[in-house]
DSSP file (Angstrom, degrees, kcal/mol; ACC not computed):
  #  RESIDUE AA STRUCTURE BP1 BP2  ACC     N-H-->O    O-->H-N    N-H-->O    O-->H-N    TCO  KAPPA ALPHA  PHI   PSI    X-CA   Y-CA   Z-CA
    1    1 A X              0   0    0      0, 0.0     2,-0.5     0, 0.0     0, 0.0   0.000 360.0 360.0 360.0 122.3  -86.1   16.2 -124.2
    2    2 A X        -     0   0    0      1,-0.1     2,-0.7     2,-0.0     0, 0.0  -0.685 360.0-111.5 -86.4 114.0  -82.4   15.0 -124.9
    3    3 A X        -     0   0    0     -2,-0.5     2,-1.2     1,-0.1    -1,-0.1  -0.307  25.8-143.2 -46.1  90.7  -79.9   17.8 -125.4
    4    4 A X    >>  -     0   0    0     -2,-0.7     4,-1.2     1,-0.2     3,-0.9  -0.596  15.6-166.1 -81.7 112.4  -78.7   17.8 -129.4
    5    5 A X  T 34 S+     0   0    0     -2,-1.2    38,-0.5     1,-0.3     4,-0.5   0.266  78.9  54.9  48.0 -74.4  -75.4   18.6 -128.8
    6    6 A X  T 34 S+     0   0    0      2,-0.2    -1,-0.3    36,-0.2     4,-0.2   0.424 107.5  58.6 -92.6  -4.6  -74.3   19.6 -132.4
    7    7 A X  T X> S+     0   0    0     -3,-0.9     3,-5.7     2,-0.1     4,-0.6   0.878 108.3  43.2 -83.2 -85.6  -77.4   22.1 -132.2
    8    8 A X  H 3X S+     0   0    0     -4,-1.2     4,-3.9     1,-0.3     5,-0.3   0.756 112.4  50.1 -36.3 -45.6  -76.0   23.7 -129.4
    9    9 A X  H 3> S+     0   0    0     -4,-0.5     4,-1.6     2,-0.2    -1,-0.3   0.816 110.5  56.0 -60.1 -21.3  -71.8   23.8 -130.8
   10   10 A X  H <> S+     0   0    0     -3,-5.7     4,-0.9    -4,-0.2    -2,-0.2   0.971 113.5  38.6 -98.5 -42.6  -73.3   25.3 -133.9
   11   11 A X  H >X S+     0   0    0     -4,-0.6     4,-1.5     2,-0.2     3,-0.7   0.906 116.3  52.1 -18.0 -72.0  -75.1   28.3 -131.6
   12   12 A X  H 3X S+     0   0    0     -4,-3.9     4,-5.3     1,-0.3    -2,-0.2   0.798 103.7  51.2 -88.6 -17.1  -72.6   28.4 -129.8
   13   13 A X  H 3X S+     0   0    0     -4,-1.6     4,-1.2    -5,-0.3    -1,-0.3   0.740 108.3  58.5 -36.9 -40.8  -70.0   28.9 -132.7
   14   14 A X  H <X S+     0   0    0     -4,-0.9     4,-2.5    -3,-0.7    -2,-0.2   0.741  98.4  56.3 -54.8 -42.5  -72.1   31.7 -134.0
   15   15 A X  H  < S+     0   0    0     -4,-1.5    -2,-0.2     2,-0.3    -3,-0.1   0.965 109.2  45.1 -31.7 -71.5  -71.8   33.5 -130.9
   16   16 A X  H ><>S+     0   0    0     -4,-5.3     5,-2.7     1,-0.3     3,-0.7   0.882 117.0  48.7 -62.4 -27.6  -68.0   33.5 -131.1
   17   17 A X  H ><5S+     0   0    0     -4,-1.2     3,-1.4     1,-0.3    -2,-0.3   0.804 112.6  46.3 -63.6 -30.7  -68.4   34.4 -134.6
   18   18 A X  T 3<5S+     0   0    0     -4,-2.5    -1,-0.3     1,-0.3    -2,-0.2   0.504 110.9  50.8 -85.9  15.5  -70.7   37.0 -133.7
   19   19 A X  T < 5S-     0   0    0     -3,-0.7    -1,-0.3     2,-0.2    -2,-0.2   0.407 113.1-117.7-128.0  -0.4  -68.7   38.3 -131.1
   20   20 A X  T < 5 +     0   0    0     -3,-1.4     2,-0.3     1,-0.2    -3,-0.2   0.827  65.1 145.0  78.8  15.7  -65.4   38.5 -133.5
   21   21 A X      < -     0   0    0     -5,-2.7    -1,-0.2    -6,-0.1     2,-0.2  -0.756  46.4-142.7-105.5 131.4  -63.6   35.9 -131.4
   22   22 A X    >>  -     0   0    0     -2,-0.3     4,-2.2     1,-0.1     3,-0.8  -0.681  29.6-111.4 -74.2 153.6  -61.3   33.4 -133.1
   23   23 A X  T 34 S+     0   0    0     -2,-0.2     4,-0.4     1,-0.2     5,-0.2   0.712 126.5  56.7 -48.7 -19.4  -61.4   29.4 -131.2
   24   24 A X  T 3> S+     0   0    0      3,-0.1     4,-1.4     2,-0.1    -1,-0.2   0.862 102.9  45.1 -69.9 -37.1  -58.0   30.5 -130.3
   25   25 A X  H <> S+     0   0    0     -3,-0.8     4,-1.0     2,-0.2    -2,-0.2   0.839 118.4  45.3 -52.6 -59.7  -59.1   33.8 -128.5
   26   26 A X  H  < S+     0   0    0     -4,-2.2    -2,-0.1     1,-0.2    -1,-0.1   0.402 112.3  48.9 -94.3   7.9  -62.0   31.9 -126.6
   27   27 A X  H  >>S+     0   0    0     -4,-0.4     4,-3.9     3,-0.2     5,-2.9   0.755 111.2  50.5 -86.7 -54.7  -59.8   28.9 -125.7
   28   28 A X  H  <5S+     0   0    0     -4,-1.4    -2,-0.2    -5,-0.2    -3,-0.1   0.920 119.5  37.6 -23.9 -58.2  -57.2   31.5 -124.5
   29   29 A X  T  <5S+     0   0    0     -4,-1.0    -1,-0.2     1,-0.2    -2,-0.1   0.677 119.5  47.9 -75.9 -29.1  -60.3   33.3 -122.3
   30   30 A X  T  45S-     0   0    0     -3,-0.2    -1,-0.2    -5,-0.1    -2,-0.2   0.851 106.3-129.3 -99.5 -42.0  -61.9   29.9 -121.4
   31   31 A X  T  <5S+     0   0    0     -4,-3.9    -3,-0.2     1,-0.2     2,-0.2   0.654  74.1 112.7  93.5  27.7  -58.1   28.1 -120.1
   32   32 A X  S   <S-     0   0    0     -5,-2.9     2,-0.3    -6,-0.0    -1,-0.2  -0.587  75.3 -93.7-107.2 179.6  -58.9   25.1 -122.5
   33   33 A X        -     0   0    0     -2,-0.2     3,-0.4     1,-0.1     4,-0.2  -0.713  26.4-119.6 -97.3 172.9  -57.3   23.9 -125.7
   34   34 A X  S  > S+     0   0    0      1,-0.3     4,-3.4    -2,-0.3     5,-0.4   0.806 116.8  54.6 -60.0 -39.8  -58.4   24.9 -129.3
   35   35 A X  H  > S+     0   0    0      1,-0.3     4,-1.1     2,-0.2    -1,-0.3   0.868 108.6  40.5 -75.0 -18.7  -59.0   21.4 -129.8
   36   36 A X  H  4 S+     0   0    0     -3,-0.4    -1,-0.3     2,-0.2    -2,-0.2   0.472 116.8  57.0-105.2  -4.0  -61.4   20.6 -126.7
   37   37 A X  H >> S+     0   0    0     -3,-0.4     4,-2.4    -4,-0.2     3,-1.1   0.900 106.7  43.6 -75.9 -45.5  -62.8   23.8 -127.8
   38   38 A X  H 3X S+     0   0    0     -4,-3.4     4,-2.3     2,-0.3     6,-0.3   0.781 110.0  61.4 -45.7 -42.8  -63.5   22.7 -131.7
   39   39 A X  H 3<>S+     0   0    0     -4,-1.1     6,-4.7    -5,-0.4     5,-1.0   0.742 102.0  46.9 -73.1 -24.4  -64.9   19.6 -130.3
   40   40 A X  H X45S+     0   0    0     -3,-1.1     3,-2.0     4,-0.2    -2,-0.3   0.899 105.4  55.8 -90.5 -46.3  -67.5   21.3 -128.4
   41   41 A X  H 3<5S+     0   0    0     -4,-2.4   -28,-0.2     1,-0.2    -2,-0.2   0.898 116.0  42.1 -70.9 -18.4  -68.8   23.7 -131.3
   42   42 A X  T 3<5S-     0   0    0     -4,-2.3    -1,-0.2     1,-0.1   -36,-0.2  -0.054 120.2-118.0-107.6  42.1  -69.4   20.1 -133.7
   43   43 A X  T < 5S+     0   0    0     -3,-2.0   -38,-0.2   -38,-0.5    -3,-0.2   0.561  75.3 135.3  65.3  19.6  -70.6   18.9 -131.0
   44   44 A X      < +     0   0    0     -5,-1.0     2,-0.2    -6,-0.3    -1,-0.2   0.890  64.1  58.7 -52.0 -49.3  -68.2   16.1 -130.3
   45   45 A X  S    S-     0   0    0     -6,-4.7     2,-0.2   -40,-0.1   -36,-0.1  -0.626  86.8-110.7 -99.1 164.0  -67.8   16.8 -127.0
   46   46 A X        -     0   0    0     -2,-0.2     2,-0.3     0, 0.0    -2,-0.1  -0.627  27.4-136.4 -76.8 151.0  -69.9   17.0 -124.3
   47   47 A X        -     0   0    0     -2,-0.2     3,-0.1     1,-0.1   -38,-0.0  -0.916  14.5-137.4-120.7 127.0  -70.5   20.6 -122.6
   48   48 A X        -     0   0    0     -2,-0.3    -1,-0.1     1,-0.2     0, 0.0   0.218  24.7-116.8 -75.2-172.7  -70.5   20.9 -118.5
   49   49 A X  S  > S+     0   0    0      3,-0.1     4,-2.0     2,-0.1     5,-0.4   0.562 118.3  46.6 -92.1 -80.9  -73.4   23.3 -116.9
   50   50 A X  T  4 S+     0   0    0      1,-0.2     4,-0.3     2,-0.2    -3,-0.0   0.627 102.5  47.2 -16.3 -63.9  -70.5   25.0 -116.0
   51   51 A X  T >> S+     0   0    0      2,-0.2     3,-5.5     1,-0.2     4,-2.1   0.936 112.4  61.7 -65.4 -42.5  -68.0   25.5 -118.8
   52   52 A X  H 3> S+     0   0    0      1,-0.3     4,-3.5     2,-0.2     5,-0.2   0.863 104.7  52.1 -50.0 -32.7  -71.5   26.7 -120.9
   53   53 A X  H 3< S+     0   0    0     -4,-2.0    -1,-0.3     2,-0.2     4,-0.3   0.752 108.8  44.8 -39.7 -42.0  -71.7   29.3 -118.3
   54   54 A X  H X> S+     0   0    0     -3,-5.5     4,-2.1    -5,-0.4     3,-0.9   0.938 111.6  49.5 -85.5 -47.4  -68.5   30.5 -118.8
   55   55 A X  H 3X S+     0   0    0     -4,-2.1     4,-1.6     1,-0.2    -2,-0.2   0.909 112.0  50.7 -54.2 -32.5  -68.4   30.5 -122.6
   56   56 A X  H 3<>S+     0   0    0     -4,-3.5     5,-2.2    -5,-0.4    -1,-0.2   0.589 112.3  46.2 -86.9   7.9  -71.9   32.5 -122.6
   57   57 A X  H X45S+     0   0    0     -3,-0.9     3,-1.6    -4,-0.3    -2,-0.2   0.901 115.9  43.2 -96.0 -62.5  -70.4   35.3 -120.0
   58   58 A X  H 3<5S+     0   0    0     -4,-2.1    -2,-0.1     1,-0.2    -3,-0.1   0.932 124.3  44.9 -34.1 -91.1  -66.8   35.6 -122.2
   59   59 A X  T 3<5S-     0   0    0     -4,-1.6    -1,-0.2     1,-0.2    -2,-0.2   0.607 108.4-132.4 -18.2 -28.8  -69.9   35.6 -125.1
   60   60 A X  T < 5 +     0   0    0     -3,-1.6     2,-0.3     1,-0.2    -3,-0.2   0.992  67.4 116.7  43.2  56.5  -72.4   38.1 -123.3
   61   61 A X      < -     0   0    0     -5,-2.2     2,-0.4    -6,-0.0    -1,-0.2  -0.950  65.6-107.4-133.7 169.1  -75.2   35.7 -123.9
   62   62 A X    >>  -     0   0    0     -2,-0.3     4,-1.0     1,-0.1     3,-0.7  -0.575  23.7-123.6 -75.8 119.0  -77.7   33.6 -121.9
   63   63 A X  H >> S+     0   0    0     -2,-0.4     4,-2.6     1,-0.2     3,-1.9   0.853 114.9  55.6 -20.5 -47.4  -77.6   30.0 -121.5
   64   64 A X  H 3>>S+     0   0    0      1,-0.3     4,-2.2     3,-0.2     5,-1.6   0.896  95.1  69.2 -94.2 -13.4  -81.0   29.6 -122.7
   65   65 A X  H <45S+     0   0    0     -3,-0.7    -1,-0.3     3,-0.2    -2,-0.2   0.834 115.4  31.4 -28.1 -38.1  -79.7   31.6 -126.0
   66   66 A X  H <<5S+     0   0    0     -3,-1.9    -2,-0.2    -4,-1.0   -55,-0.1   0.911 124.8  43.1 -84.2 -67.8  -77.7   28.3 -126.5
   67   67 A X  H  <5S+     0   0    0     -4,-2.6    -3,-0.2     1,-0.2    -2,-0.2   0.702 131.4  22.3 -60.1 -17.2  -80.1   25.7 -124.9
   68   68 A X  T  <5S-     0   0    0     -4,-2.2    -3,-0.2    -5,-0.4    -1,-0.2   0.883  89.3-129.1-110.0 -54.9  -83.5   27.2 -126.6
   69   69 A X  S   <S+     0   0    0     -5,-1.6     2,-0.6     1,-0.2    -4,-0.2   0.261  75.1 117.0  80.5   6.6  -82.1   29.1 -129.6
   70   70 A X        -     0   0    0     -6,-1.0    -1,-0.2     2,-0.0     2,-0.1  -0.937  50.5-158.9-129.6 124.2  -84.4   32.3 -128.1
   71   71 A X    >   -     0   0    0     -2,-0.6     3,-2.1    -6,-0.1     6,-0.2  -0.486  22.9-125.1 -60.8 135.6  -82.9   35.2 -127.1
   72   72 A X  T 3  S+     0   0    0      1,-0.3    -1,-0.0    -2,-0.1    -2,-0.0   0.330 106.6  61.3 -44.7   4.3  -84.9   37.2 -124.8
   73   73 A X  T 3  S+     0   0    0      3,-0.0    -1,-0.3     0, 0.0     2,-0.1   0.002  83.3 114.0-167.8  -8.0  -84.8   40.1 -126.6
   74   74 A X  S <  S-     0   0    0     -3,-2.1    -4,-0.0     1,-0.1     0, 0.0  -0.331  76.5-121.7 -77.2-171.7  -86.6   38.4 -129.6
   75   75 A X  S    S+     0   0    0      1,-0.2    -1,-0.1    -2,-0.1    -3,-0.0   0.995 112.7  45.2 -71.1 -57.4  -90.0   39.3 -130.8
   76   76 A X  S >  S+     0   0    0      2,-0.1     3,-2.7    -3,-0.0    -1,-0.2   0.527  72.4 141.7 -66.6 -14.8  -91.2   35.4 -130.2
   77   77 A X  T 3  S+     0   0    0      1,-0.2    -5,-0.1    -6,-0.2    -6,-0.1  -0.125  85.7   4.6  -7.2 136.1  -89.5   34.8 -126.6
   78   78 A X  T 3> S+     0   0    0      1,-0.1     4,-1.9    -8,-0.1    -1,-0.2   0.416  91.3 123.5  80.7 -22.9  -92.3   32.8 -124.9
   79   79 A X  H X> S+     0   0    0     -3,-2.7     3,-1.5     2,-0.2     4,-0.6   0.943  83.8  34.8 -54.6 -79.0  -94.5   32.5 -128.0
   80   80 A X  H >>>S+     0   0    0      1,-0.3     4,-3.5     2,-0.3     3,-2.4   0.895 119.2  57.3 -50.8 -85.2  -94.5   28.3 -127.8
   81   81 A X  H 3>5S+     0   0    0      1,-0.3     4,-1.1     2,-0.2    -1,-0.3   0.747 108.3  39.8  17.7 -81.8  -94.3   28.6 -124.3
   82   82 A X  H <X5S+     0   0    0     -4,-1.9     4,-0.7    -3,-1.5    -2,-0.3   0.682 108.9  54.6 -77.4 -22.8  -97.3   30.6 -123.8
   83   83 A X  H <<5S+     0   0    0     -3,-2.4     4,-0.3    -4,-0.6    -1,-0.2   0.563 104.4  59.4-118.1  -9.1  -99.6   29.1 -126.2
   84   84 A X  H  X5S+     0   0    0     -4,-3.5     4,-1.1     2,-0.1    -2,-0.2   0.755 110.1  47.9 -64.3 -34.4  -98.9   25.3 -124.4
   85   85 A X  H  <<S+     0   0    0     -4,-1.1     3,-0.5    -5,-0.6    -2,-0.2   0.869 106.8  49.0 -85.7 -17.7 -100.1   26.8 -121.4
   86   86 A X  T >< S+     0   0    0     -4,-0.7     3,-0.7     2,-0.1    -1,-0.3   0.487 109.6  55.3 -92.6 -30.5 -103.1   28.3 -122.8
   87   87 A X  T 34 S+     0   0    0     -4,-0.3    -2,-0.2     1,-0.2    -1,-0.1   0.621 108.3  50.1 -97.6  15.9 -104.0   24.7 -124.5
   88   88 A X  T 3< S+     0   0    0     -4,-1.1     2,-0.5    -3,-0.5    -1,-0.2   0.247 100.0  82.1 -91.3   3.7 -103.8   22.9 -120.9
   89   89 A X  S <  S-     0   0    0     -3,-0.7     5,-0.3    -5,-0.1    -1,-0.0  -0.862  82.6-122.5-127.0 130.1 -105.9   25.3 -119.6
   90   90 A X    >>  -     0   0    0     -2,-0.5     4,-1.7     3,-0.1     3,-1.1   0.180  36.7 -98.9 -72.8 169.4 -110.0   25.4 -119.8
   91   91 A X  H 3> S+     0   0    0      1,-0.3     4,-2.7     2,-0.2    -1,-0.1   0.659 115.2  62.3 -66.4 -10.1 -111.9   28.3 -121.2
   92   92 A X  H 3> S+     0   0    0      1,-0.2     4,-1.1     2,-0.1    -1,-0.3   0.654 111.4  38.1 -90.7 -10.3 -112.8   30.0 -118.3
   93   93 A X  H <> S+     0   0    0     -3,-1.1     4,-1.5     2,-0.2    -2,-0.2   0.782 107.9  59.6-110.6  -2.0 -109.4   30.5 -117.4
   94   94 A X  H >< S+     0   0    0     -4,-1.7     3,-0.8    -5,-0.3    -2,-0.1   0.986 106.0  55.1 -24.7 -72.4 -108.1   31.2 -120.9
   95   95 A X  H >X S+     0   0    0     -4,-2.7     4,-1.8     1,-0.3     3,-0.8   0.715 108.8  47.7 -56.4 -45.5 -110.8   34.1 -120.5
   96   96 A X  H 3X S+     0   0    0     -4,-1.1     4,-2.7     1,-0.3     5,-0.3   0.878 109.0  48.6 -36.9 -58.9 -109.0   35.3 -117.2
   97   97 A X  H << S+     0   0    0     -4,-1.5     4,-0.4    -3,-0.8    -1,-0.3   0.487 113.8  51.5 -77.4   2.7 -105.2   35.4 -118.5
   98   98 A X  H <> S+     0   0    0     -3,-0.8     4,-0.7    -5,-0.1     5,-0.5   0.814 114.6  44.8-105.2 -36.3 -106.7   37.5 -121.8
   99   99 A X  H >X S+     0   0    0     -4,-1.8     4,-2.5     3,-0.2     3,-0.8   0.980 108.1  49.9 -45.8 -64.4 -108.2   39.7 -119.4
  100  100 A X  H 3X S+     0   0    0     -4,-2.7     4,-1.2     1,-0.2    -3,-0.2   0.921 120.8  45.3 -34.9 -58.5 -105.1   40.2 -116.9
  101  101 A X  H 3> S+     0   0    0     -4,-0.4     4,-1.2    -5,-0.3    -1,-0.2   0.452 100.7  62.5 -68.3  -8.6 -103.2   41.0 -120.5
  102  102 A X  H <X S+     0   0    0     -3,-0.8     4,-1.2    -4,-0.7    -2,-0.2   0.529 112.2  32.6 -83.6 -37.9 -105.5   42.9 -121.6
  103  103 A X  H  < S+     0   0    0     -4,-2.5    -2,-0.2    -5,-0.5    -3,-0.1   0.881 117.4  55.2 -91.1 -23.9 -104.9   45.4 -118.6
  104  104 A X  H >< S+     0   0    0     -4,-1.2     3,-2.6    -5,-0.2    -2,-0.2   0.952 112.8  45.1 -73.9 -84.8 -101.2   44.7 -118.4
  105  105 A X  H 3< S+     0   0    0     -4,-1.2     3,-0.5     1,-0.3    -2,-0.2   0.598 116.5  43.0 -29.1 -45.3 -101.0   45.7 -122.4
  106  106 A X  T 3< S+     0   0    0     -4,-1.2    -1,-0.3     1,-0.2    -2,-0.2   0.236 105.3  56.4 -99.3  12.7 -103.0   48.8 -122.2
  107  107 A X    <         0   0    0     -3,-2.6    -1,-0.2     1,-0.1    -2,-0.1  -0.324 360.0 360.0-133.2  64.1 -101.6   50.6 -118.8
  108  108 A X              0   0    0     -3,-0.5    -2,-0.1     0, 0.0    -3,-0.1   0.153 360.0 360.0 -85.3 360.0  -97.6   50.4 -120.7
C-alpha cells in the first residue's frame, strides 16, 4: 500500500486546525519554514518518519491518526482489521476467538 501523501497533509492540517495552531506557530515549534511546512499539508512534499513524529507530539496525536485516519479512541478502531483476520481464518477458530471475547466482554 503506497502512502497518499495529500491524504495524509490534509489530516494532518486538521490536526493543526484542531489544535488552534496557525502554519506559522507549528513551523515556529517544528524549526522549519512556513513554506516547507505548507508543502507538506498539500502534500507536495514528502514527510520523514521522523519530522511526522514530531508534528504529531507538538499535535498530541498518534502517527497512525495520520497514517490510518483511526484514532484509537474511535468506536471503529480495529473494525477492518479484525474482520480480515476473522475471514483468513477457518470456522473452528472463528468459533474460539468469539468465545475468548465472549469471556473478555462479559467479566468488564
Amino acid at each position: 500500500m503506497a502512502l497518499d501523501y495529500n491524504v495524509i497533509g490534509e489530516r494532518l492540517k486538521q490536526a493543526r486546525l484542531n489544535k488552534k495552531l496557525t502554519q506559522e506557530n507549528l513551523a515556529e515549534k517544528l524549526d522549519v519554514s512556513v513554506a516547507f511546512l505548507s508543502r507538506i499539508e498539500r502534500g507536495s512534499s514528502l514527510i520523514s518518519l521522523k519530522r511526522l513524529n514530531q508534528i504529531c507530539s507538538i499535535l498530541d496525536i498518534t502517527e497512525g491518526d495520520i497514517l490510518n485516519g483511526v484514532s484509537k479512541n474511535s468506536s471503529t478502531y480495529l473494525n477492518k482489521d479484525f474482520s480480515n483476520l476473522l475471514k483468513s481464518c477457518p470456522p473452528e477458530k472463528i468459533r474460539l476467538i468469539y468465545n475468548i471475547a465472549k469471556v473478555i466482554v462479559e467479566n468488564e
